[in-house]
C-alpha positions as CSV (number, residue, x, y, z in Angstrom):
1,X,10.3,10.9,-22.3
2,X,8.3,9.3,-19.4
3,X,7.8,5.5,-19.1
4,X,3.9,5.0,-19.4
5,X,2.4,3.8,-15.9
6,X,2.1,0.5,-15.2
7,X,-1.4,-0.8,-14.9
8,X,-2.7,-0.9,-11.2
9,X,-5.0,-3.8,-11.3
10,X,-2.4,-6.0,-13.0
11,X,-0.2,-4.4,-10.3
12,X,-2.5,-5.3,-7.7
13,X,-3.2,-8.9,-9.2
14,X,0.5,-9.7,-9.3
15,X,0.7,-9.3,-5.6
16,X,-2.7,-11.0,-4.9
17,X,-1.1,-14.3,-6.8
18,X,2.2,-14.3,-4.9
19,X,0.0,-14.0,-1.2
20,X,-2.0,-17.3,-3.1
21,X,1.3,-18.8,-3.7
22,X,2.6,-18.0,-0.1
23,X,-0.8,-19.1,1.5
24,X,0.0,-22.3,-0.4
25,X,3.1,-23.2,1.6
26,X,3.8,-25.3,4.6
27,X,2.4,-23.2,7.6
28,X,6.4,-22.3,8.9
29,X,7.2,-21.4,5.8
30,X,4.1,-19.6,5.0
31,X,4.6,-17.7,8.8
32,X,7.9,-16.9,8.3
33,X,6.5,-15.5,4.2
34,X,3.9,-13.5,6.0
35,X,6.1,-12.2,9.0
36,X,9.1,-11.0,6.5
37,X,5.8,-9.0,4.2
38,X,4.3,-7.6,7.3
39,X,8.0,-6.3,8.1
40,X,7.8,-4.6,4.6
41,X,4.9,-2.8,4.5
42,X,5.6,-1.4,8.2
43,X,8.6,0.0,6.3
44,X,7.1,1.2,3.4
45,X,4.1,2.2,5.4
46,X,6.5,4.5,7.5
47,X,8.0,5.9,4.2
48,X,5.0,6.9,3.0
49,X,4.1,8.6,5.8
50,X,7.1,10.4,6.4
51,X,7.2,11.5,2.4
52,X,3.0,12.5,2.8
53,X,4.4,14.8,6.6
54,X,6.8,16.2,4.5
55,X,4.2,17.4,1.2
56,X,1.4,18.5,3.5
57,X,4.1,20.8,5.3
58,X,6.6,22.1,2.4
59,X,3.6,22.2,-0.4
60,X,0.4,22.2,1.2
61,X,-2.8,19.8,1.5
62,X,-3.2,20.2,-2.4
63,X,-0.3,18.3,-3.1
64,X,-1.0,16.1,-1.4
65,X,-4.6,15.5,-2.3
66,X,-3.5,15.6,-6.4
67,X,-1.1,12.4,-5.4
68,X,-4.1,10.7,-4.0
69,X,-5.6,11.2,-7.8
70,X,-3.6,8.3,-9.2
71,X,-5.1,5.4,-8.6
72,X,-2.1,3.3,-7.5
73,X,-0.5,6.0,-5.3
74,X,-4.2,6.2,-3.3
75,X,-4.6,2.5,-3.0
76,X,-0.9,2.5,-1.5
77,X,-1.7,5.5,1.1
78,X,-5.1,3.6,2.1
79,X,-3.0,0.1,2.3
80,X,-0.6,2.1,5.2
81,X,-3.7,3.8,6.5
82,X,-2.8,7.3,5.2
83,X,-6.7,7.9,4.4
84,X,-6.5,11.4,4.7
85,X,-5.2,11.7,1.1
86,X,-7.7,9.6,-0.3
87,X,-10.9,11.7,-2.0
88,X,-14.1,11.5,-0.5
89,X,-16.2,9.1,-1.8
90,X,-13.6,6.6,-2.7
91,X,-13.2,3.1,-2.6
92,X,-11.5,0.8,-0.4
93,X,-8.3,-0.3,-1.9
94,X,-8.3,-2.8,-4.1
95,X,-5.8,-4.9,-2.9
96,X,-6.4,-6.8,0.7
97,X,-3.8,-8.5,2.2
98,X,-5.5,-11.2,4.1
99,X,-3.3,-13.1,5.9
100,X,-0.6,-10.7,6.8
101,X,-0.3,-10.4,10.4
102,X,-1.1,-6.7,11.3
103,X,1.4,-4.7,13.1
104,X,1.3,-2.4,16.4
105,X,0.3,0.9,15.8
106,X,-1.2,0.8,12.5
């Protein structure tokens, strides 16, 4: 039996408190916080878009468009920029991670 989903915005809030806690440190601490999450994401970010390449090409845009139905999957494609999946109409995510440096190429 499947485990029910967790809830996105409790998700989403979880992660917004831990950036508040980081913003809250001394700033080499705080840069060296932010630098290590912006490291993350690039590496998630490319894992998404490897696993989304790799949908669209072996199943098809439909797929791909019925993952970007679930609300936390959608918000993690738009966080990495993979928009495409997202339904028109919709949202930005929910989540902004304001004071993570931004990486090259994204």
């Amino acid at each position: 039996m499947a485990e029910p989903a967790a809830d996105t915005a409790a998700l989403l809030d979880g992660v917004d408190a831990a950036l508040g806690r980081v913003e809250a440190l001394p700033p080499d601490c705080r840069e060296t916080a932010l630098d290590a999450v912006s490291e993350l994401l690039a590496l998630y970010g490319e894992g998404w878009r490897r696993a989304m390449r790799l949908v669209r090409e072996r199943s098809g845009p439909n797929v791909a468009a019925r993952l970007a139905d679930d609300d936390l999957i959608r918000h993690l494609l738009a966080i990495h920029g993979l928009d495409g999946a997202r339904p028109a109409g919709d949202p930005a995510p929910l989540v902004q991670l304001e004071g993570v440096p931004a990486r090259a190429g994204q």
